[in-house]
C-alpha positions as CSV (number, residue, x, y, z in Angstrom):
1,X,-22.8,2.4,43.7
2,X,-24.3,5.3,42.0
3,X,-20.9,7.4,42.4
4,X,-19.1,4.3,40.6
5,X,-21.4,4.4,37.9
6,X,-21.0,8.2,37.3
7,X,-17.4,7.4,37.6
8,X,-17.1,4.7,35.3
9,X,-19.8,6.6,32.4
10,X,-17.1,9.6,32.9
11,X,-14.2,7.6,32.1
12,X,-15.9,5.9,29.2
13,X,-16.9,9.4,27.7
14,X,-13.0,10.9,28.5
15,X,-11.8,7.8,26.6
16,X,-14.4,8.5,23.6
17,X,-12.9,11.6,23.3
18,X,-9.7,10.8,23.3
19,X,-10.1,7.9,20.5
20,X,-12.1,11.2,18.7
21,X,-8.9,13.5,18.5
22,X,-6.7,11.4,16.0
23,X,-10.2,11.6,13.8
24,X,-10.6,15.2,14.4
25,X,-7.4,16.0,13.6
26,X,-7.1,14.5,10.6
27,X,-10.5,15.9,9.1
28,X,-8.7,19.0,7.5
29,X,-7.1,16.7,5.5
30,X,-9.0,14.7,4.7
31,X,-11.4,17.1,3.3
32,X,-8.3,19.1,1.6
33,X,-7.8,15.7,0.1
34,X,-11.4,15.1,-1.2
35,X,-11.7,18.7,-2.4
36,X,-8.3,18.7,-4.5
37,X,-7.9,15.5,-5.3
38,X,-10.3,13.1,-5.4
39,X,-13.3,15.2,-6.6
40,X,-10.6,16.5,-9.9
41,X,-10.0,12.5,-9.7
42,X,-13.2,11.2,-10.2
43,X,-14.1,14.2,-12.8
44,X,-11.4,13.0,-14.8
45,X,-12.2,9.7,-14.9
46,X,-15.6,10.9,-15.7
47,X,-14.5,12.5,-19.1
48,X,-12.7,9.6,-20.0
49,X,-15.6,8.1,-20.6
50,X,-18.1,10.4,-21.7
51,X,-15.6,13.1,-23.9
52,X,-16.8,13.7,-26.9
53,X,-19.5,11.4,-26.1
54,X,-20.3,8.6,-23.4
55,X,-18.3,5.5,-24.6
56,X,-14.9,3.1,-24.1
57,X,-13.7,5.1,-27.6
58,X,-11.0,6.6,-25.9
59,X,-9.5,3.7,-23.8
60,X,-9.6,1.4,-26.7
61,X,-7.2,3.9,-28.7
62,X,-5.3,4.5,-25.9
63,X,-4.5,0.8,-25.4
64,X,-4.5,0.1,-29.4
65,X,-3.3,3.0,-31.4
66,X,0.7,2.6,-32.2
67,X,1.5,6.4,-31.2
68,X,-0.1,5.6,-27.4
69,X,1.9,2.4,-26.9
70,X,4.8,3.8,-28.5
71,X,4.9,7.1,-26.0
72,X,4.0,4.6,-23.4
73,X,6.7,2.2,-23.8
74,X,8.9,5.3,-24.3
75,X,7.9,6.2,-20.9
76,X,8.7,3.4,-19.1
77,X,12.2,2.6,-20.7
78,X,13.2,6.9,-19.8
79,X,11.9,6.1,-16.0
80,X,14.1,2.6,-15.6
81,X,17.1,4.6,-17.5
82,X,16.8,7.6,-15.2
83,X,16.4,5.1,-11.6
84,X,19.2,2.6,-13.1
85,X,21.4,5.8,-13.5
86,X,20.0,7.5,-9.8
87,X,21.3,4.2,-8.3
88,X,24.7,4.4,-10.3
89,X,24.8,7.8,-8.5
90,X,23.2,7.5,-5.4
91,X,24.4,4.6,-3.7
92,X,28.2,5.5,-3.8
93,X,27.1,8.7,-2.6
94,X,25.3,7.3,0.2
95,X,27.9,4.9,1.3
96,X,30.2,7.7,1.9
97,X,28.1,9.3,3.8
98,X,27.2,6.5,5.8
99,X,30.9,5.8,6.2
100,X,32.2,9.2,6.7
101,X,32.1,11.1,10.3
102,X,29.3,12.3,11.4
103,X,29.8,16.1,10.8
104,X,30.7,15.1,7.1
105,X,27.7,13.3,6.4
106,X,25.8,15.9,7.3
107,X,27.3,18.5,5.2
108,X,26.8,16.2,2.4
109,X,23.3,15.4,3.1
110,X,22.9,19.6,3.0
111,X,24.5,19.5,-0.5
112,X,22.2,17.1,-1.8
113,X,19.1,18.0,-0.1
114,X,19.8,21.6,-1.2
115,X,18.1,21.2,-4.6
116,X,15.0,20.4,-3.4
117,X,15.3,23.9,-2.4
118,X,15.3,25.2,-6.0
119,X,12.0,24.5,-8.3
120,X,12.3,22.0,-11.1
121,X,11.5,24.8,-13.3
122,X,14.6,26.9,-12.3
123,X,16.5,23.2,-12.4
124,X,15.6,22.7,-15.9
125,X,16.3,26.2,-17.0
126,X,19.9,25.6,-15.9
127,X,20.5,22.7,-17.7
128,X,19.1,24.4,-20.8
129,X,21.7,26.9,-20.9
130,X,24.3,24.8,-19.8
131,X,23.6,22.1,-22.8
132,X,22.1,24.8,-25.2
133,X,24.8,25.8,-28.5
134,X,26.4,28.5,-27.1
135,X,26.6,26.7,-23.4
136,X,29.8,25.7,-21.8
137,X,29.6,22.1,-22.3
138,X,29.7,23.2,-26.1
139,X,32.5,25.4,-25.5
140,X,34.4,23.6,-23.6
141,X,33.9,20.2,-26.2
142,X,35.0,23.1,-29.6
143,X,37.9,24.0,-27.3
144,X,39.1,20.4,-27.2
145,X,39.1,20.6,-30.7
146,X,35.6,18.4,-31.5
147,X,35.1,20.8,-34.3
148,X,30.8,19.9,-34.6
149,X,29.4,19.1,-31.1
150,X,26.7,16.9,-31.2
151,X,23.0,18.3,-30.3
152,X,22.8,17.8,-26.5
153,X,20.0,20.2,-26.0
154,X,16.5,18.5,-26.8
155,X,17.3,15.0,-26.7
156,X,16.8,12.1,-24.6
157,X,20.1,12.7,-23.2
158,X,19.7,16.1,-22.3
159,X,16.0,15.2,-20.8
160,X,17.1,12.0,-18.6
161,X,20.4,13.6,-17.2
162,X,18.1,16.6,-16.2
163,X,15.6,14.3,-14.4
164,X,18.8,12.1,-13.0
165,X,19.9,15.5,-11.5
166,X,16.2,16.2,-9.8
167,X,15.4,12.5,-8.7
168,X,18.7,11.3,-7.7
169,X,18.8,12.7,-3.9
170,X,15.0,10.7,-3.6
171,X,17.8,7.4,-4.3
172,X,20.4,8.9,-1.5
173,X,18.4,9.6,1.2
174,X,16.3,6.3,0.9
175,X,19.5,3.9,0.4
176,X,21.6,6.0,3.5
177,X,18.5,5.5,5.9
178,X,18.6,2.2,5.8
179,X,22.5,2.0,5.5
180,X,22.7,4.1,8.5
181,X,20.8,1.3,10.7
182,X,23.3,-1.5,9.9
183,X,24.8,-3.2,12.8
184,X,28.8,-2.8,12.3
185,X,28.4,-5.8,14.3
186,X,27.4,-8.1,11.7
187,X,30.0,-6.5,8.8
188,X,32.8,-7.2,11.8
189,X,31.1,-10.9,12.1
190,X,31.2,-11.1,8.2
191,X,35.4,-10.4,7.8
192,X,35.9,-12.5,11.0
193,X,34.4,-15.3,9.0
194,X,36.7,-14.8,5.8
195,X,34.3,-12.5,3.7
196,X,36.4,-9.5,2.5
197,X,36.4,-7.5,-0.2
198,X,33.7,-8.2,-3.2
199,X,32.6,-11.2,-1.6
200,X,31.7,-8.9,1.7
201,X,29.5,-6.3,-0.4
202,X,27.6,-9.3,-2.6
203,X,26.6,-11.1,0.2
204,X,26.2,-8.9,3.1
205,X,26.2,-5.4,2.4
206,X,24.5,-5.2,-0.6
207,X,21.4,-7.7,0.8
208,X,21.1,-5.0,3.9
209,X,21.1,-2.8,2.2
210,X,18.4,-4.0,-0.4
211,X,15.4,-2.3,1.2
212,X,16.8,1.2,0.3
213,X,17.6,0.4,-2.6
214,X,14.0,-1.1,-3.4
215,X,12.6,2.2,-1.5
216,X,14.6,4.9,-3.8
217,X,13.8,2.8,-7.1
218,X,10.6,2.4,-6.7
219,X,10.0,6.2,-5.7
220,X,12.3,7.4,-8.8
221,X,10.3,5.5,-10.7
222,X,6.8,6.2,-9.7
223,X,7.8,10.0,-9.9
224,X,9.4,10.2,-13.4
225,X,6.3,8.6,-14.7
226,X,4.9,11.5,-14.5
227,X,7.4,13.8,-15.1
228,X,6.0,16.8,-16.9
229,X,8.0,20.0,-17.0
230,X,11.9,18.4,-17.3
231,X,10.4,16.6,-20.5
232,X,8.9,18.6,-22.6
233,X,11.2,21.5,-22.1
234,X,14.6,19.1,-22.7
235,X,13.4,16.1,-24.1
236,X,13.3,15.6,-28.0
237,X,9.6,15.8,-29.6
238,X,9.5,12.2,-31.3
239,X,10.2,11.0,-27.9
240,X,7.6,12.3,-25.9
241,X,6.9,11.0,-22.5
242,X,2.9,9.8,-21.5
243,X,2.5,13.8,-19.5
244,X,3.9,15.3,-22.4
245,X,1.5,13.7,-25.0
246,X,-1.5,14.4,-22.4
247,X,-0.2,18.2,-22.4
248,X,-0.6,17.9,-26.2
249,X,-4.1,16.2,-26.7
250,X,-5.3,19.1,-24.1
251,X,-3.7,22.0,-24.8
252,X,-3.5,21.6,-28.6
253,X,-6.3,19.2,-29.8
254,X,-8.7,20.2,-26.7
255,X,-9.0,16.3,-26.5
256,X,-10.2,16.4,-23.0
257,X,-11.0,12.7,-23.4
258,X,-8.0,11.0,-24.6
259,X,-6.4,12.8,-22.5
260,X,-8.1,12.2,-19.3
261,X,-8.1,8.5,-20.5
262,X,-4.2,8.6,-20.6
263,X,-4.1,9.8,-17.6
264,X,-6.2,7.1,-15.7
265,X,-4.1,4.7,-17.8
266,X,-0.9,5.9,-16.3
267,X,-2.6,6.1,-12.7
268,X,-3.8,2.5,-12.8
269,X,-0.4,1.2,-14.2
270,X,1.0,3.6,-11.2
271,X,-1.0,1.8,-8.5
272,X,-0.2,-1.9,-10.2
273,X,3.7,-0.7,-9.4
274,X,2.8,-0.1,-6.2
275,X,0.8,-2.5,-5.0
276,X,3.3,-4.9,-6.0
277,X,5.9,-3.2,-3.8
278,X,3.3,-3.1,-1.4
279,X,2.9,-7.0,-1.1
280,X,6.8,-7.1,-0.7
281,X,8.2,-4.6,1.4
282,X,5.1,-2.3,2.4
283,X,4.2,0.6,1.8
284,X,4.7,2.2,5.4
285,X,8.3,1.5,4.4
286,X,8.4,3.9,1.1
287,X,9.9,6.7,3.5
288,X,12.8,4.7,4.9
């Protein structure tokens, strides 16, 4: 009795430790987490409230003043632009690749994975001198005989093409994850049935593939919200993005407040965006 005891307390402790591990193992995160982002996290919301002096000041301008709703509503019209546009690119891409042979998906899946190899610094630099006065898209357009070029280089155009370039392989690999798991089965079952053509893409392929596309949109998205660098190097100053003008107010003005008030702002309306794709498709599902 007493060796079935001693028995049964050892299995219990062997089982403790093993429901420990996952906990253990996930403590160096966890604490890297707390220590980089959600103490800066919390300091920031801190100074939202209490720079230059403890009060709702800031928020109220933030959610009043013409200039803040204005770069806000800038914001969000650049982010649907750029994920409308990385769909127009992304999903023809992907359907190739999910439709080509196996060794030629792959090499284009290493083409467009590549420039995540490259920073978005570097990226952006590159599109400045291609779209700068004396670039070859200038050259090329007085050669055709377009004797004054438009300005390309600090626009809107020039910024959201840039960002299109950097976010569009987010759309690809979403939308070929989940094209890759469709059943030919059910596309065979769709033409045996009579559906060919436009009607076969409207109302089977494009619904299965929905997901992906609802994955890469909402990642775009969420990332060119706060788009920083790609922005405010290419983008056109009277149409500043929300991290630009939060650049501004803390480099220039050394309004940590507004500022940090912008930014909590932008994270809130962040996690809204979220949550609701959260309540429809799941978060877990983000990845593909």
């Amino acid at each position: 009795m007493y060796k079935g005891y001693a028995m049964g307390n050892g299995i219990a402790k062997l089982t403790e430790r093993k429901n420990l591990w996952p906990w253990l193992l996930l403590a160096p995160l966890a604490i890297y987490m707390a220590v980089f982002f959600l103490v800066p996290l919390i300091d920031v919301a801190i100074m939202s409230v209490t720079e230059p002096r403890p009060t709702l000041a800031n928020y109220q301008r933030v959610l009043t003043g013409s200039l803040y709703l204005r770069v806000f509503l800038n914001t969000f019209m650049t982010a649907i632009m750029v994920t409308f546009a990385c769909l127009l690119v992304g999903y023809p891409l992907a359907y190739l690749m999910a439709s080509s042979k196996p060794r030629t998906a792959t090499l284009i899946l290493l083409l467009v994975t590549m420039s995540f190899w490259t920073s978005f610094l570097v990226r952006t630099y590159a599109w400045m001198v291609l779209l700068g006065t004396n670039g070859p898209i200038i050259w090329l357009l007085q050669s055709l005989g377009v004797q004054q070029p438009p300005q390309l280089l600090f626009t809107r155009f020039s910024s959201t093409l840039a960002m299109v370039h950097i976010l569009a392989p987010y759309m690809v690999m979403n939308i070929y994850s989940v094209m890759r798991k469709i059943d030919p089965v059910l596309i065979r079952s769709a033409e045996s049935l009579g559906a060919k053509g436009l009607a076969l893409f409207r109302h089977v392929y494009l619904p299965l593939t929905a997901p992906g596309i609802a994955n890469g949109s909402v990642l775009v998205l969420v990332i060119c919200l706060g788009f920083y660098v790609t922005p405010v190097l290419l983008g056109s100053p009277r149409e500043q993005m929300v991290a630009g003008l939060i650049g501004n107010q803390i480099d220039e003005f050394l309004a940590f407040g507004m500022g940090s008030a912008m930014a909590m702002v932008l994270l809130v309306v962040t996690l809204v965006i979220l949550t609701i794709y959260h309540r429809r498709f799941g978060l877990d599902k983000l990845w593909g």
